[in-house]
C-alpha positions in Angstrom: -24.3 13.2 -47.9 -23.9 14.1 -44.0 -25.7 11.6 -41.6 -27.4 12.6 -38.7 -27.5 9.9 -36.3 -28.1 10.8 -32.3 -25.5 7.4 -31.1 -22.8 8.5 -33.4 -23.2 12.1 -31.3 -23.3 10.6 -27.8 -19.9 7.9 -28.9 -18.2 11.7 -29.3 -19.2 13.4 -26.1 -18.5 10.2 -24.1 -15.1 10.4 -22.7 -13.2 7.0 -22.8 -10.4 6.1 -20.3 -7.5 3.7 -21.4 -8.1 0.3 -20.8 -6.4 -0.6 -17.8 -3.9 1.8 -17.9 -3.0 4.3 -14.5 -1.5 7.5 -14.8 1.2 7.9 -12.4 2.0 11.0 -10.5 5.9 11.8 -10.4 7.1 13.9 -7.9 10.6 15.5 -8.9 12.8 16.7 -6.1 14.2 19.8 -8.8 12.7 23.3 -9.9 13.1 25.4 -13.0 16.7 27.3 -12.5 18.0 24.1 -10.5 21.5 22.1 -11.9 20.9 18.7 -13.1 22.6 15.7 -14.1 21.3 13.5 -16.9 21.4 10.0 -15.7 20.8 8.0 -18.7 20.3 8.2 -22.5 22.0 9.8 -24.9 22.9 12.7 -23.0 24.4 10.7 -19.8 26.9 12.8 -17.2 26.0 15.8 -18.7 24.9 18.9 -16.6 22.5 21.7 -17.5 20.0 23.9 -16.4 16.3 23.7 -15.9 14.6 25.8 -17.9 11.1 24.2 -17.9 9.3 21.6 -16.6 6.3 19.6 -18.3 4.5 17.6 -15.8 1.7 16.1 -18.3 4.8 14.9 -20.6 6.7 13.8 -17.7 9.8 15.8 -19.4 11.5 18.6 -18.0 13.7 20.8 -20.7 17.0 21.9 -19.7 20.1 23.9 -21.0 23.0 22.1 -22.1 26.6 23.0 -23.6 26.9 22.2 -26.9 30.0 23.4 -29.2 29.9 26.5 -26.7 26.2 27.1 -27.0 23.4 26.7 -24.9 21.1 24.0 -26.5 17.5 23.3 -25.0 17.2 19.5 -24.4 14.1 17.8 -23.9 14.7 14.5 -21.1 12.1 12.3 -19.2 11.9 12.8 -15.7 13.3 9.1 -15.0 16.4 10.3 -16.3 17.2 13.4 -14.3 18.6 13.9 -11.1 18.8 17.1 -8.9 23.0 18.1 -7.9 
């Protein structure tokens, strides 16, 4: 049985915020084809090349070495920094 009811179809077209919560606006110093160094995480000391960046995410995908390949790594912002 489908119901109809008109407040169930304005609770969907309202569009809620998060309660209390800010987004933040990162600026990044680097741009895609720019050498990096990964700062933190797993992937600490290790250079690579930007390939893309994702600025909704907050996550910028770059090229490492890895057994002689080149392996795309997704990082947060936070733990990049431009060479």
């Amino acid at each position: 049985m489908l119901v109809r009811d008109p407040s169930l179809y304005r609770l969907q077209k309202r569009k809620w915020k998060p309660l209390g919560i800010k987004e933040e606006t990162v600026r990044v110093d680097f741009a895609e084809g720019d050498t990096v160094v990964v700062t933190g995480g797993a992937w600490k000391d290790t250079t690579g090349v930007v390939t893309a960046i994702n600025p909704q995410k907050q996550m910028v995908t770059i090229n490492v070495e890895l057994f002689g390949r080149e392996t795309p790594v997704e990082i947060s912002f936070a733990e990049v920094q431009k060479m």
